[in-house]
C-alpha atoms as a printed R data frame, in Angstrom:
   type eleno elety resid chain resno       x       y       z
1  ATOM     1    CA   UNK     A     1  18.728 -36.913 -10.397
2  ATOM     2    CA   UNK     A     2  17.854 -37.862  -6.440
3  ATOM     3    CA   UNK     A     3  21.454 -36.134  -5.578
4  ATOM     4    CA   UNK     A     4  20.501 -33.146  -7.221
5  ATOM     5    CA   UNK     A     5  16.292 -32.626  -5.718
6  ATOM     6    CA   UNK     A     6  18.140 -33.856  -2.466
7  ATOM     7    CA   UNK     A     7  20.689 -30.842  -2.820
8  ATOM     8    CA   UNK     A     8  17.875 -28.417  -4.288
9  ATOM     9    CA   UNK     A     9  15.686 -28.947  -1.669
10 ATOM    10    CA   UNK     A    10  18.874 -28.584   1.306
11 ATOM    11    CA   UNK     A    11  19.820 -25.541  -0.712
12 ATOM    12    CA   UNK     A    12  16.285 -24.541  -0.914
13 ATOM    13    CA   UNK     A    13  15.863 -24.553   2.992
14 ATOM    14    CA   UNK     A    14  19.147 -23.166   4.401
15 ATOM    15    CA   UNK     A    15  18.178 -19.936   1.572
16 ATOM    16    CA   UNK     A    16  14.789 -19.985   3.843
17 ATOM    17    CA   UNK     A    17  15.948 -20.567   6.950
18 ATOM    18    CA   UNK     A    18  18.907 -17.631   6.464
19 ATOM    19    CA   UNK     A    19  16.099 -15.449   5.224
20 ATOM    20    CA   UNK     A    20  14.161 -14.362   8.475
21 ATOM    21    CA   UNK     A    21  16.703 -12.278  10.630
22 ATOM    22    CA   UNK     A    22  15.775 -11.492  14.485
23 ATOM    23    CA   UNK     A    23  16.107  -7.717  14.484
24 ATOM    24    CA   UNK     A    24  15.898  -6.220  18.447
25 ATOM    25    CA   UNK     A    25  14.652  -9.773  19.597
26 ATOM    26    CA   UNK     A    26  11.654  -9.783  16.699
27 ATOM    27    CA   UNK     A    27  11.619 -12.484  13.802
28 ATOM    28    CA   UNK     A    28  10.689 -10.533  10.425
29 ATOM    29    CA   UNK     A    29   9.562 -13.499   8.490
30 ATOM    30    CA   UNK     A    30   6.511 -13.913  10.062
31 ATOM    31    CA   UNK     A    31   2.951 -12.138  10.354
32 ATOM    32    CA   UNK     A    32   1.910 -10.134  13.628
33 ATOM    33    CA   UNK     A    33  -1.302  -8.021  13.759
34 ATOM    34    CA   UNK     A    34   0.004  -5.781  16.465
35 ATOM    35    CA   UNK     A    35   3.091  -4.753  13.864
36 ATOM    36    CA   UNK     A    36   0.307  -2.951  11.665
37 ATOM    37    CA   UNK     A    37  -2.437  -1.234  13.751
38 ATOM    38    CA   UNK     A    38  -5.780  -0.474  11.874
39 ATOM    39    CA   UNK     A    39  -5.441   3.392  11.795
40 ATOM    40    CA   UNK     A    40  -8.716   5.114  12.329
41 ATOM    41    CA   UNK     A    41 -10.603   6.554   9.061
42 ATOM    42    CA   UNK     A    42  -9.495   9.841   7.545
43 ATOM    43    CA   UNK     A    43 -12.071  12.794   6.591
44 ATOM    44    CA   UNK     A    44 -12.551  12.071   2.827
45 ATOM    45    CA   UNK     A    45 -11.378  15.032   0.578
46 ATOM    46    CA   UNK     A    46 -12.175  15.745  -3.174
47 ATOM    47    CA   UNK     A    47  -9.428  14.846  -5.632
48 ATOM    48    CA   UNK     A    48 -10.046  17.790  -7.691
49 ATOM    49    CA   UNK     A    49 -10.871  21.017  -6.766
50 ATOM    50    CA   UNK     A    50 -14.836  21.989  -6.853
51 ATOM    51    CA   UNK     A    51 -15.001  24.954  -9.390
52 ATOM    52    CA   UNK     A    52 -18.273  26.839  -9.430
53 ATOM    53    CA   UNK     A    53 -19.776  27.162 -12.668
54 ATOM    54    CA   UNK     A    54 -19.604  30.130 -14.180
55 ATOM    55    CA   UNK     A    55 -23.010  32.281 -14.279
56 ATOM    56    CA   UNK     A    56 -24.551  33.490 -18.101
57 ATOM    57    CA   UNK     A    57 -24.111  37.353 -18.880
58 ATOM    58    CA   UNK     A    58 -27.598  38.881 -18.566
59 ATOM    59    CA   UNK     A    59 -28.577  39.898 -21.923
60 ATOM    60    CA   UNK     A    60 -28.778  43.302 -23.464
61 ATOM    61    CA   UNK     A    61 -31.358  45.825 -23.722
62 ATOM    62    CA   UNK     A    62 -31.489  48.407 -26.273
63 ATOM    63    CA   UNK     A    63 -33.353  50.382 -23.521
64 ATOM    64    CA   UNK     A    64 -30.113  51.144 -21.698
């Protein structure tokens, strides 16, 4: 049982250690705050479009 958590764990951190890659001289495993700016707020928009409501008939006369 010690052979095999001793070969879990060495399997465990070469799977790690082969998972970050240096792509154009930058590690991607870790966390960098300049790799996502804060992008300044949008104008807000509706979802839906704003429909006016539509406006009664005027009622009849018998006058007319």
């Amino acid at each position: 049982m010690r052979r095999y958590l001793a070969q879990l764990s060495v399997i465990t951190a070469l799977a790690a250690g082969l998972g970050c890659q240096h792509v154009g001289g930058k590690c991607d495993c870790g966390y960098s705050p300049s790799d996502y700016p804060i992008m300044a707020p949008t104008n807000p928009h509706a979802s839906a479009p704003v429909v006016a409501p539509a406006k009664p008939a005027a009622p009849k006369t018998g006058n007319e």
